[in-house]
VOPAGU-2260 file (C-alpha; in pm, 1 decimal, decimal comma):
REM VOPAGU-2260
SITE   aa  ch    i         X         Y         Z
SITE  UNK   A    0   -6911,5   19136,4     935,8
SITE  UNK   A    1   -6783,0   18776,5     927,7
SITE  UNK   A    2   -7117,0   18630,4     875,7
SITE  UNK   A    3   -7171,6   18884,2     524,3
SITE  UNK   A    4   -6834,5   18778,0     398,9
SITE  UNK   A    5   -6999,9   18419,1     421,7
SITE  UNK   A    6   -7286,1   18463,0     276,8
SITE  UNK   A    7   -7097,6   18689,8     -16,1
SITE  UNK   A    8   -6889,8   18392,5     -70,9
SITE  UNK   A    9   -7186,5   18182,5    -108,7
SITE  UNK   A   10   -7359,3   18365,7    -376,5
SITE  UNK   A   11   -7036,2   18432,8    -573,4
SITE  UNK   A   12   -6999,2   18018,9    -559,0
SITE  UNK   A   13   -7337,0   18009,9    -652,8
SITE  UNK   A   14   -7321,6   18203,0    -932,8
SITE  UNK   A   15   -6989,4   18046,2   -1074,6
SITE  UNK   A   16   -7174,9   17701,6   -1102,4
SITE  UNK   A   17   -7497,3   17778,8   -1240,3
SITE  UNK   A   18   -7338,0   18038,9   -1488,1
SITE  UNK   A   19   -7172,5   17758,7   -1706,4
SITE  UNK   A   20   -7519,9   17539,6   -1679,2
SITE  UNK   A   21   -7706,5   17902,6   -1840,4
SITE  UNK   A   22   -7480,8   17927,2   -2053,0
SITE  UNK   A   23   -7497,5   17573,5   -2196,1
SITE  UNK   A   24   -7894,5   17567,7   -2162,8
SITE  UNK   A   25   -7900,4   17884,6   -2370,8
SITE  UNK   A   26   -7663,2   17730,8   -2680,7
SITE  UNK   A   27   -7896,3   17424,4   -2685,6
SITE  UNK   A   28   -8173,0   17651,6   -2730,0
SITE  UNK   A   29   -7958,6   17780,8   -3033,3
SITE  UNK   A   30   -7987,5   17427,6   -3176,4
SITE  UNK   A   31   -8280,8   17280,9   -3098,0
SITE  UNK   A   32   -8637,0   17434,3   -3249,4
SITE  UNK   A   33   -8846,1   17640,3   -2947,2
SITE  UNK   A   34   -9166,9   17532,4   -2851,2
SITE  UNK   A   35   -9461,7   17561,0   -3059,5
SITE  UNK   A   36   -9191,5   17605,2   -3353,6
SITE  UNK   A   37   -9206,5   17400,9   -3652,5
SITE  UNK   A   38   -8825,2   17272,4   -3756,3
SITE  UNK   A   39   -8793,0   17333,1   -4104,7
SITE  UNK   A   40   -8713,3   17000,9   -4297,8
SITE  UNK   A   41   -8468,9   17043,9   -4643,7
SITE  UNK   A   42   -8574,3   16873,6   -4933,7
SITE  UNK   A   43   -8429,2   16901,3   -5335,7
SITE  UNK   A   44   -8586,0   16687,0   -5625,7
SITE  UNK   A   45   -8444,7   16402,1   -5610,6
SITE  UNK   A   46   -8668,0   16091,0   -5782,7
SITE  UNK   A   47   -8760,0   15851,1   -5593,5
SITE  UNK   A   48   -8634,1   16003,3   -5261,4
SITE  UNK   A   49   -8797,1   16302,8   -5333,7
SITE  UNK   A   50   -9034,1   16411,8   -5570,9
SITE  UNK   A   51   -9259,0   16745,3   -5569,2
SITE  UNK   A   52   -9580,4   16750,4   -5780,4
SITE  UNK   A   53   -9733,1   16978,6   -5942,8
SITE  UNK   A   54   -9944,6   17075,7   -5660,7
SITE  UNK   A   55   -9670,1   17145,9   -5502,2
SITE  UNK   A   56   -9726,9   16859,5   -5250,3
SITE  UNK   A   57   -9351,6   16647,6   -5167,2
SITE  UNK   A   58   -9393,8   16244,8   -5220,9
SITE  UNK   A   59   -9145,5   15957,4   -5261,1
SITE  UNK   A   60   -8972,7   15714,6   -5069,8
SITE  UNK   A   61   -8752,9   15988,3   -4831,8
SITE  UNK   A   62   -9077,3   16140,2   -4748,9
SITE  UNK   A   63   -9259,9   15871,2   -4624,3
SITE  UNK   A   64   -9006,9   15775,9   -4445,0
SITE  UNK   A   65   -9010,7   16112,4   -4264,0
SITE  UNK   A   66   -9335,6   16119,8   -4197,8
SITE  UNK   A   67   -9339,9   15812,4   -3996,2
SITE  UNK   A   68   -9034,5   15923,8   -3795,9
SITE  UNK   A   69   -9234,9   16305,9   -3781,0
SITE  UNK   A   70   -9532,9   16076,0   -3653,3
SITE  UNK   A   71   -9353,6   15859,2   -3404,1
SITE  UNK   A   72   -9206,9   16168,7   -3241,2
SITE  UNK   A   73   -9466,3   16438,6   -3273,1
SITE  UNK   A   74   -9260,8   16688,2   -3451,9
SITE  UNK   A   75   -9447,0   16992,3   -3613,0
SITE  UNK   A   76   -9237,3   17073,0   -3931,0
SITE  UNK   A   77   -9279,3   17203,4   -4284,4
SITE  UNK   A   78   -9076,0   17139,8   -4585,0
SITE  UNK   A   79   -8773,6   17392,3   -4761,9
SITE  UNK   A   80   -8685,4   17359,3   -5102,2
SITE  UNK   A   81   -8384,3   17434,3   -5206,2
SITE  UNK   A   82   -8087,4   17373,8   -5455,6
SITE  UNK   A   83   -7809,6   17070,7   -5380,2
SITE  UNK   A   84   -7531,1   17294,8   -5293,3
SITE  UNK   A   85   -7780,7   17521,9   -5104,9
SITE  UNK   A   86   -7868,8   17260,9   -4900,6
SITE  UNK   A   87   -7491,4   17105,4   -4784,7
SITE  UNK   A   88   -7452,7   17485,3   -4681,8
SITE  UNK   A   89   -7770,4   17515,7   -4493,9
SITE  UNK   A   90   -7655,1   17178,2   -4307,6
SITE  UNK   A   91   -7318,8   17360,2   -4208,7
SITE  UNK   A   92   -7444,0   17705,5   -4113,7
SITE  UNK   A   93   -7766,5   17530,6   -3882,7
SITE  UNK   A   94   -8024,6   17699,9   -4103,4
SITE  UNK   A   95   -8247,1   17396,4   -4135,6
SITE  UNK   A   96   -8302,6   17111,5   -3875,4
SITE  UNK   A   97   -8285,1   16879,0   -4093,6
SITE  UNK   A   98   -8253,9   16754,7   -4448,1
SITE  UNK   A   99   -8432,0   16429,5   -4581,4
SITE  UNK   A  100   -8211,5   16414,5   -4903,0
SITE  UNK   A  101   -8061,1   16047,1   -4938,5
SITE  UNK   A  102   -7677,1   16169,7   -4893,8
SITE  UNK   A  103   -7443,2   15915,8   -4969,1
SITE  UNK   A  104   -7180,0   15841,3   -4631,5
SITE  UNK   A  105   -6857,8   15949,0   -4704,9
SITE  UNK   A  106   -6606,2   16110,2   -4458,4
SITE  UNK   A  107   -6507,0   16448,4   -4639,9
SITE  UNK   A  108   -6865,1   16510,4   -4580,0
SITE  UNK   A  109   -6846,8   16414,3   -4231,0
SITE  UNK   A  110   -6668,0   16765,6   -4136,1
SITE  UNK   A  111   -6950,5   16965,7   -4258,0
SITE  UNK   A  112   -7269,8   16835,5   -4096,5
SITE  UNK   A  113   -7363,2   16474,1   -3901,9
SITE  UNK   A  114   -7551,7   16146,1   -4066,6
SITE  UNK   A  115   -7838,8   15989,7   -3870,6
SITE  UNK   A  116   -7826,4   15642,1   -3896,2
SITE  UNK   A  117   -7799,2   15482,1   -4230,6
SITE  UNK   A  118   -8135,2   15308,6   -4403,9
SITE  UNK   A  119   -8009,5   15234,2   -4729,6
SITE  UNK   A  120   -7745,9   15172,8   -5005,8
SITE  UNK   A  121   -7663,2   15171,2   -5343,0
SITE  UNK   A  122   -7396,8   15131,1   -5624,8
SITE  UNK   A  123   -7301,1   15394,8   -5869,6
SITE  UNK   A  124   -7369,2   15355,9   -6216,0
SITE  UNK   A  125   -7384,0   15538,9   -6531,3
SITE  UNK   A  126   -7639,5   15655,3   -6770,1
SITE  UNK   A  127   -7567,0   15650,2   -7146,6
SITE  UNK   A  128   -7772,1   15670,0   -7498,0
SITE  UNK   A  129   -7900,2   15330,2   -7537,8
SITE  UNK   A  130   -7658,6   15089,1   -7594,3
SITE  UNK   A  131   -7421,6   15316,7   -7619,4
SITE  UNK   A  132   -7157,8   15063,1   -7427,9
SITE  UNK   A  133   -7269,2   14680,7   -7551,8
SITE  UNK   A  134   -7537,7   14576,3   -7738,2
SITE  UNK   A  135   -7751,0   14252,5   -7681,2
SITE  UNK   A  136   -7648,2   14095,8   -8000,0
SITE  UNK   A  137   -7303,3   14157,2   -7976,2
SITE  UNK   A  138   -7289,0   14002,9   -7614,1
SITE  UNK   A  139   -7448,6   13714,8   -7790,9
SITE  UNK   A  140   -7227,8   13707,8   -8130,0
SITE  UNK   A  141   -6918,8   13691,7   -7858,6
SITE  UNK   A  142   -7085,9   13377,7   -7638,1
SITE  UNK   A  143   -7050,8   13187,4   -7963,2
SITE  UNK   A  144   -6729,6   13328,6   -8084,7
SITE  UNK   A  145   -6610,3   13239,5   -7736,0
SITE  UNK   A  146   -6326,5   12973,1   -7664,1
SITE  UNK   A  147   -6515,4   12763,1   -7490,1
SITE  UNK   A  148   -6822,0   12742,5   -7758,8
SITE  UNK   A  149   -6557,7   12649,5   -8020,5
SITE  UNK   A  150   -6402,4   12375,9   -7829,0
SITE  UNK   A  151   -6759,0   12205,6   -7772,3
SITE  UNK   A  152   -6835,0   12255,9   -8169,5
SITE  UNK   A  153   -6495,9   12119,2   -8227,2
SITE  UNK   A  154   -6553,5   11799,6   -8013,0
SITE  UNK   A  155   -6927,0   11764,9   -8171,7
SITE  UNK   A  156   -6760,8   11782,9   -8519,0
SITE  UNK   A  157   -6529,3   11485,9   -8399,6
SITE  UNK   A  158   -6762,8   11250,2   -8272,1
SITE  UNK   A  159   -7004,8   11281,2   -8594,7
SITE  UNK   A  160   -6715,1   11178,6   -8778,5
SITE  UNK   A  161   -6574,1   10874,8   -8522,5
SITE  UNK   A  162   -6974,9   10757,1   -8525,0
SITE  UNK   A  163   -7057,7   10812,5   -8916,3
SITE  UNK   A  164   -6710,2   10607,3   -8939,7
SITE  UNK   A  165   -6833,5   10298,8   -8720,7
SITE  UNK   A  166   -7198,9   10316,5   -8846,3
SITE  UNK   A  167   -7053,0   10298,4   -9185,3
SITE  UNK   A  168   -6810,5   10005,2   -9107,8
SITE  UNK   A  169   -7150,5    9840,9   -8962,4
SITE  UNK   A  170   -7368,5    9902,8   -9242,6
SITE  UNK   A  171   -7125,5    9854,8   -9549,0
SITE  UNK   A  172   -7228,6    9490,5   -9642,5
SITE  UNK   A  173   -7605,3    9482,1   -9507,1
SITE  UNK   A  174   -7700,0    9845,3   -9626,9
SITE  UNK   A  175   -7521,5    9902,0   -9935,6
SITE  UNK   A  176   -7805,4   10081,8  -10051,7
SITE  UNK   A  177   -7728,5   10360,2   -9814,9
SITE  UNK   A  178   -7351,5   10321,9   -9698,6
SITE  UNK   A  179   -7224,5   10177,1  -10035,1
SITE  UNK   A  180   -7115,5   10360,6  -10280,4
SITE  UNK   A  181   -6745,3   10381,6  -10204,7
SITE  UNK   A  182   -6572,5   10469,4   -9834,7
SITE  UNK   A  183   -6630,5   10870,5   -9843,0
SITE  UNK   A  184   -6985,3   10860,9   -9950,6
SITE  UNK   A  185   -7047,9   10573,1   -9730,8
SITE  UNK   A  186   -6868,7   10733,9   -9373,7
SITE  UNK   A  187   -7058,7   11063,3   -9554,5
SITE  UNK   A  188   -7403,0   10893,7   -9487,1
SITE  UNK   A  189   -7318,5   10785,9   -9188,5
SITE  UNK   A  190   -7173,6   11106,6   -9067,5
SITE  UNK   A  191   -7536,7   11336,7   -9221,3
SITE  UNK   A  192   -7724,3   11037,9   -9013,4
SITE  UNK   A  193   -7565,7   11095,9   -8687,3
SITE  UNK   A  194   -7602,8   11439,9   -8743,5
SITE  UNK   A  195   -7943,2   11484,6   -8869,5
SITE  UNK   A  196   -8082,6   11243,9   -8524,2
SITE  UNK   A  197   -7855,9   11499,4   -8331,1
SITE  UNK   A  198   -8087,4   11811,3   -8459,6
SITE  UNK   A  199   -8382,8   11661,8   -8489,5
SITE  UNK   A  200   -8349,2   11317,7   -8303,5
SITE  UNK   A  201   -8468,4   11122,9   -8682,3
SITE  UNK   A  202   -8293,7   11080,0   -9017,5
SITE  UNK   A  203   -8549,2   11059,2   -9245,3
SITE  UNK   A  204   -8465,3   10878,4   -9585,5
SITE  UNK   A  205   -8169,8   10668,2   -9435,8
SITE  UNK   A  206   -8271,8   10330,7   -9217,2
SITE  UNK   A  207   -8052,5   10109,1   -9011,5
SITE  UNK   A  208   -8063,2    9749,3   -9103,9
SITE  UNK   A  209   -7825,4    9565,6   -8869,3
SITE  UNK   A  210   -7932,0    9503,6   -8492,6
SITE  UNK   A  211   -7540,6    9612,7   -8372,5
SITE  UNK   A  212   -7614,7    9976,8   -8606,8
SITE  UNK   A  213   -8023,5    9960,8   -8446,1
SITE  UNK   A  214   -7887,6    9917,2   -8098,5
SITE  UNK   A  215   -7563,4   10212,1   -8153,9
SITE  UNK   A  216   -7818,6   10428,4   -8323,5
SITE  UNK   A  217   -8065,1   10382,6   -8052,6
SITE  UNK   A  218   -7799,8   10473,0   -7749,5
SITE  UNK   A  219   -7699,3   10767,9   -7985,9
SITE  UNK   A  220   -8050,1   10928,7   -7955,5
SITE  UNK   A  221   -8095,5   10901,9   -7597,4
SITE  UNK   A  222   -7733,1   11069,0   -7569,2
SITE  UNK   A  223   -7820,8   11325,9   -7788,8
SITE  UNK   A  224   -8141,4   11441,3   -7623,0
SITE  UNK   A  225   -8002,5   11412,0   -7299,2
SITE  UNK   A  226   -7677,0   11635,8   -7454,7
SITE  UNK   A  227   -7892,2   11878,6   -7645,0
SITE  UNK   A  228   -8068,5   11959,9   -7326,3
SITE  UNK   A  229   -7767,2   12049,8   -7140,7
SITE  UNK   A  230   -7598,5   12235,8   -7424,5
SITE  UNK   A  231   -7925,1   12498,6   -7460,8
SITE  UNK   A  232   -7891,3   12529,2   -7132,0
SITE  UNK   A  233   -7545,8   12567,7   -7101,1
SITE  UNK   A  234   -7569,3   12815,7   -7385,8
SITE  UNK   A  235   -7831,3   13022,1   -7178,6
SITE  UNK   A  236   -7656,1   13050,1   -6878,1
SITE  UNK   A  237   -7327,7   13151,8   -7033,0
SITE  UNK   A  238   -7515,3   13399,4   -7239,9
SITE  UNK   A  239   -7679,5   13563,4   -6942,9
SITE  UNK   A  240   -7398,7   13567,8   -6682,4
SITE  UNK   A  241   -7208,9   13724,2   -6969,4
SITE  UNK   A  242   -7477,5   13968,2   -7037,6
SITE  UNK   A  243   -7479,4   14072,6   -6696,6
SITE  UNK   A  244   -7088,1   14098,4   -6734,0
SITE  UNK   A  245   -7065,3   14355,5   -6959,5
SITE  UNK   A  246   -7360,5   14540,7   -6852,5
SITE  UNK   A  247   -7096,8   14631,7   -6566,5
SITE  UNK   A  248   -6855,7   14867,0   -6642,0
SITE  UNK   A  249   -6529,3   14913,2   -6460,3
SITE  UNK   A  250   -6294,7   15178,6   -6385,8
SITE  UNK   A  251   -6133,9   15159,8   -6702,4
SITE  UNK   A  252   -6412,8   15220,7   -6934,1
SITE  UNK   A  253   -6519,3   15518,2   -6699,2
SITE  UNK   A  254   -6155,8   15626,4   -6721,2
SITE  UNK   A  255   -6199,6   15673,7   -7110,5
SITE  UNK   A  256   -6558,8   15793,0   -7134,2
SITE  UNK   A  257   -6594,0   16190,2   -7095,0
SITE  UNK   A  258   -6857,8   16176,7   -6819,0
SITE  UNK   A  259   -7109,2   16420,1   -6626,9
SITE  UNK   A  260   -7192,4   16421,0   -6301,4
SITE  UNK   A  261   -7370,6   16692,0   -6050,4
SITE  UNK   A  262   -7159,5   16937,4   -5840,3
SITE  UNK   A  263   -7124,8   16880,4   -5479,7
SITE  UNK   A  264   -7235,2   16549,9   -5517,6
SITE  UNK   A  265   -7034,7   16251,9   -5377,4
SITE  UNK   A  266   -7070,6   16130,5   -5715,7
SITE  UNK   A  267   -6830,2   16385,0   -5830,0
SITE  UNK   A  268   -6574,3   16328,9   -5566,8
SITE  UNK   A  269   -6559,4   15966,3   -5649,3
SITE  UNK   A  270   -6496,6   16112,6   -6032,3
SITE  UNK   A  271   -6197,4   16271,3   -5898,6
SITE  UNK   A  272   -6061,1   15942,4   -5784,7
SITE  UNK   A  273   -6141,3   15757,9   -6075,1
SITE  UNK   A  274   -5975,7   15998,4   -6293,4
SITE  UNK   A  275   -6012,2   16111,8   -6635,7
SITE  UNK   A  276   -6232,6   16390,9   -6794,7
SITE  UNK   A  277   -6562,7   16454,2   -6673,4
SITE  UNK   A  278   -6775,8   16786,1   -6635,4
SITE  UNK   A  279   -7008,2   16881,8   -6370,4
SITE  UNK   A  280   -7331,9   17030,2   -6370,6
SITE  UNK   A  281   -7613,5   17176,8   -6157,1
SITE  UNK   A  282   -7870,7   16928,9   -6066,8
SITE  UNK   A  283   -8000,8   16570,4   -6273,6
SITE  UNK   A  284   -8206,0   16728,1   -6526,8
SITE  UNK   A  285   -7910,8   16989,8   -6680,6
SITE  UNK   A  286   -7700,7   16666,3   -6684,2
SITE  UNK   A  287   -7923,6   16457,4   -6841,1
SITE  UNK   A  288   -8007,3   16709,1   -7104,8
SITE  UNK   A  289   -7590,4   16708,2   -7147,5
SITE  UNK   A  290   -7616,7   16338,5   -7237,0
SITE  UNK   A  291   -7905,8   16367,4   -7503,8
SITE  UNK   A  292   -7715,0   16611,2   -7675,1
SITE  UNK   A  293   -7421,6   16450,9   -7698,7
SITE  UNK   A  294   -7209,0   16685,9   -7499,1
SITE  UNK   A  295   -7053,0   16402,4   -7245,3
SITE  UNK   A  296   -7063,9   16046,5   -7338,2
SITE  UNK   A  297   -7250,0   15928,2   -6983,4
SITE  UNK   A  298   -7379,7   16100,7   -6641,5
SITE  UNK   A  299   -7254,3   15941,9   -6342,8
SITE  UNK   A  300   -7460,5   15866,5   -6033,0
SITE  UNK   A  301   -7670,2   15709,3   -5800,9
SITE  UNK   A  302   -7854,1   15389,9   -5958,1
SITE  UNK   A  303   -8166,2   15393,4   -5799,8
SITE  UNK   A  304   -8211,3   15757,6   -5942,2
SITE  UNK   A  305   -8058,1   15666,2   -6282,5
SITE  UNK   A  306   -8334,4   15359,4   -6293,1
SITE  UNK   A  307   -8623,6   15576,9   -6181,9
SITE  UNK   A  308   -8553,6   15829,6   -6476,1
SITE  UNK   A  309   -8463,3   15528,3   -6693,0
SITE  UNK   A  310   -8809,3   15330,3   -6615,1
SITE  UNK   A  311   -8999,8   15706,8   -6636,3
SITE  UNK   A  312   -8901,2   16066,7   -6776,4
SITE  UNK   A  313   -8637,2   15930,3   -7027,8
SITE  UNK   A  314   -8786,9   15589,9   -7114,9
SITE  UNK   A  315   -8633,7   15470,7   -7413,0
SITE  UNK   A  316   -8393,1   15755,0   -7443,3
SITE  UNK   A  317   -8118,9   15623,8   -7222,3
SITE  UNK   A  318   -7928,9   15299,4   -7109,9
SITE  UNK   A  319   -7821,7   15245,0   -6736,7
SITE  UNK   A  320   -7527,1   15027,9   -6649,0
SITE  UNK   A  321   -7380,9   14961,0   -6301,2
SITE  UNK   A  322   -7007,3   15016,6   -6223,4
SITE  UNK   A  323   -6770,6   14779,9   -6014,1
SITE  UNK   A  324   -6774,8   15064,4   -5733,0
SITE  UNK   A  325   -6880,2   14883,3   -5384,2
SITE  UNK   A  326   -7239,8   14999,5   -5249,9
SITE  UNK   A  327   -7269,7   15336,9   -5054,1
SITE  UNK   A  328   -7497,1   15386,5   -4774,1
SITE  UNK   A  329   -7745,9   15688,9   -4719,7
SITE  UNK   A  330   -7909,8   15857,1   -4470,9
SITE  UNK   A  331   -8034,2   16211,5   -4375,5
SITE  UNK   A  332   -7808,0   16510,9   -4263,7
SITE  UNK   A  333   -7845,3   16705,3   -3986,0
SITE  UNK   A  334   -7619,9   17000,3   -3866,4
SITE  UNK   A  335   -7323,5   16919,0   -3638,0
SITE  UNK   A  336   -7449,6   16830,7   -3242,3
SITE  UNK   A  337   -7770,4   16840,0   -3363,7
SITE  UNK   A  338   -8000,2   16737,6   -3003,5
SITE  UNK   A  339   -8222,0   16586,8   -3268,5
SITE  UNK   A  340   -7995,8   16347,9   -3428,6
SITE  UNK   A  341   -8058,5   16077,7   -3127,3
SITE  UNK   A  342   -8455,1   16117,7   -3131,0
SITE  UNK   A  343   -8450,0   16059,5   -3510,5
SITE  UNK   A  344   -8195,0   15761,4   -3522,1
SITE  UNK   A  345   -8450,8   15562,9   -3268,3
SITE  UNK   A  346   -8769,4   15616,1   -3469,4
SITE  UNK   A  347   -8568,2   15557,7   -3797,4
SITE  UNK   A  348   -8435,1   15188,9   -3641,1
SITE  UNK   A  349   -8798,9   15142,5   -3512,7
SITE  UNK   A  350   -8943,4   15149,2   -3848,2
SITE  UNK   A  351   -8692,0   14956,8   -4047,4
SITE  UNK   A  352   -8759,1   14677,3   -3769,6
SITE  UNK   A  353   -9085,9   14679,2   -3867,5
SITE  UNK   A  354   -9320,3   14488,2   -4116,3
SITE  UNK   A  355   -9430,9   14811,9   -4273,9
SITE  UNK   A  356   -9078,9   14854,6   -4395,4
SITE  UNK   A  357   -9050,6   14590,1   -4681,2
SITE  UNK   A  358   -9372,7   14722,5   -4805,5
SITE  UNK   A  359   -9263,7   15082,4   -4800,1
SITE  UNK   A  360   -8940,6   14980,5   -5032,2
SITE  UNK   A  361   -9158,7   14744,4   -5239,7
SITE  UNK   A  362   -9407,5   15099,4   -5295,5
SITE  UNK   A  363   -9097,8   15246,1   -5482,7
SITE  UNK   A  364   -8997,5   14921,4   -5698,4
SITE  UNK   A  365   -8734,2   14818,1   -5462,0
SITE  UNK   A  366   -8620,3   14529,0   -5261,3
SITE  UNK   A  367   -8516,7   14505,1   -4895,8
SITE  UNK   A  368   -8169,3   14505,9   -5009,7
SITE  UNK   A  369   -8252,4   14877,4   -5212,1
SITE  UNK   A  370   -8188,5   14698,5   -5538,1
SITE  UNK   A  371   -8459,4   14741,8   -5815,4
SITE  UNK   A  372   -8711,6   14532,0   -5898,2
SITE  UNK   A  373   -8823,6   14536,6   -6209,3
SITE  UNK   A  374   -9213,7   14416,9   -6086,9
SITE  UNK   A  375   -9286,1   14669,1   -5971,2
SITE  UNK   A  376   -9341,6   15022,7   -6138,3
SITE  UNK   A  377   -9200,6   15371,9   -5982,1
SITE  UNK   A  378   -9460,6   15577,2   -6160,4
SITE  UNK   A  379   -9469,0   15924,9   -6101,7
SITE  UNK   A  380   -9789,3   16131,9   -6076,1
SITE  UNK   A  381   -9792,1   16410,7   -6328,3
């Protein structure tokens, strides 16, 4: 009798600590795919991440960078289409595996599903009718409105005068011919003189007779193309970092502009924040659409995108302008505890440490640092 009370205790031990290792073994199951299953992979259109032909085959840069994680870890899978919002939900209620659409990292959408490890970044910016904000020749007209060009005309107009003054007190008695004539026409000639060799570096129809006016005039025109250099170039540079200045708007300008954005995005959450009015609409193309017909004043999003549809679909048709927003990262969402999360973050690491990496980017017209470059084309196949 003793010895079957022992062995019942036994068993019932037994059973206590393998019951909790069943139990975990079968909600893993729950998450992970079963053998000989293929895990079904969200995607949405979402140029150049992902774009679907008309074929219906999936390309772009999210894809290809799929496949070679699929590839380095054997996984059998086939692609799910589905809307934005569609997808966040599919994430949260473990319907898919796995979605390859470039979410931006931000922590409200933390609580829903988990990030693998991010591959990418990129700044907000907005999309507008062209030149809707600046235009090129205003961004010029205000370079030379500018302080600082005034002050440099100013001091130009002041030494023409101080040299046409000692050129004429030179030339008055050995030239009279050309700085006679009376002391305003003859500081007159000397002042067109100076300014003539500064344009063109010769006065033609006006000669220097005295050595002390040859040797001035002489130091004058090495000076002035030696200054004429440096003020084009001076000109340039101010005219392009200035340029590039106002091609950025801030939160103020958003803050004033009725602007569109897509629902569910992160886009529109950072909207919120910025305040103002906006409206929000369904995917890219509705919003787009939106713009051209004048029913918000810019769409609001992701650069890379706004670029793509910029450089292809809407060529001509719309302006894009970064904001002052810092850069986001992206990566791929999986559902919460997701076994798979660790097996992708390795292969996704192993291929951005590799060669094959830069030339992926460079495919899709971007550099290693995911801004655009505007060698190379993103063409679309139609």
């Amino acid at each position: 009798m003793t010895r079957t009370i022992k062995l019942l205790s036994c068993f019932a031990l037994l059973v206590l600590f393998t019951c909790p290792i069943c139990l975990f073994a079968q909600t893993s199951g729950n998450i992970a795919a079963k053998p000989g299953k293929k895990l079904i992979v969200g995607v949405v259109e979402d140029p150049p991440y992902l774009m679907k032909e008309k074929n219906g085959e999936w390309t772009g840069l999210n894809v290809d960078i799929w496949k070679n994680v699929a590839q380095e870890l054997k996984l059998d899978y086939e692609f799910k289409e589905m809307a934005f919002k569609e997808l966040i939900d599919a994430l949260k209620n473990n319907a898919i595996d796995i979605s390859i659409e470039a979410f931006f990292v931000v922590a409200e959408r933390q609580k829903i599903f988990d990030y693998s490890v991010a591959f990418g970044n990129t700044r907000t910016a907005v999309a507008t009718l062209p030149q809707k904000i600046v235009h090129p020749w205003w961004a010029a007209v205000k370079i030379f409105l500018s302080w600082g060009t005034l002050k440099t005309v100013g001091l130009i107009c002041l030494i023409l005068c101080v040299l046409g003054f000692l050129f004429w007190l030179i030339e008055r008695k050995t030239n009279p011919d050309h700085f006679g004539g009376g002391t305003i026409r003859g500081i007159g000639t000397g002042i067109y003189w100076v300014g003539s060799t500064l344009a063109s570096g010769v006065c033609i129809g006006i000669t220097l007779k005295s050595l002390t006016a040859r040797i001035l005039g002489l130091i004058w025109m090495l000076v002035c193309a030696i200054t004429l250099s440096a003020l084009i170039a001076s000109l340039a540079s101010s005219l392009y970092a200035n340029r590039s200045a106002t091609d950025v708007v801030d939160e103020e300008t958003l803050r004033h502009m009725l602007l569109g954005s897509v629902s569910d995005g992160a886009e529109s959450t950072i909207l919120k924040n910025i305040g103002g009015k906006y409206l929000l609409y369904r995917d890219e193309e509705e919003a787009l659409k939106a713009l051209l017909n004048g029913k918000i004043e810019g769409f609001f999003y992701d650069e890379i995108t706004l670029h793509y549809y910029k450089d292809n679909d809407y060529k001509n048709r719309i302006s894009v302008y970064p904001t002052g927003s810092r850069r986001f990262s992206f990566a791929f969402g999986l559902p919460k505890e997701s076994p798979l999360r660790r097996k992708v973050n390795f292969a996704l690491l192993s291929l951005i440490e590799k060669p094959d990496w830069v030339y992926l980017l460079k495919r899709y017209g971007l550099k290693q640092n995911f801004e655009e470059s505007p060698s190379v084309s993103m063409g679309r196949k139609k």
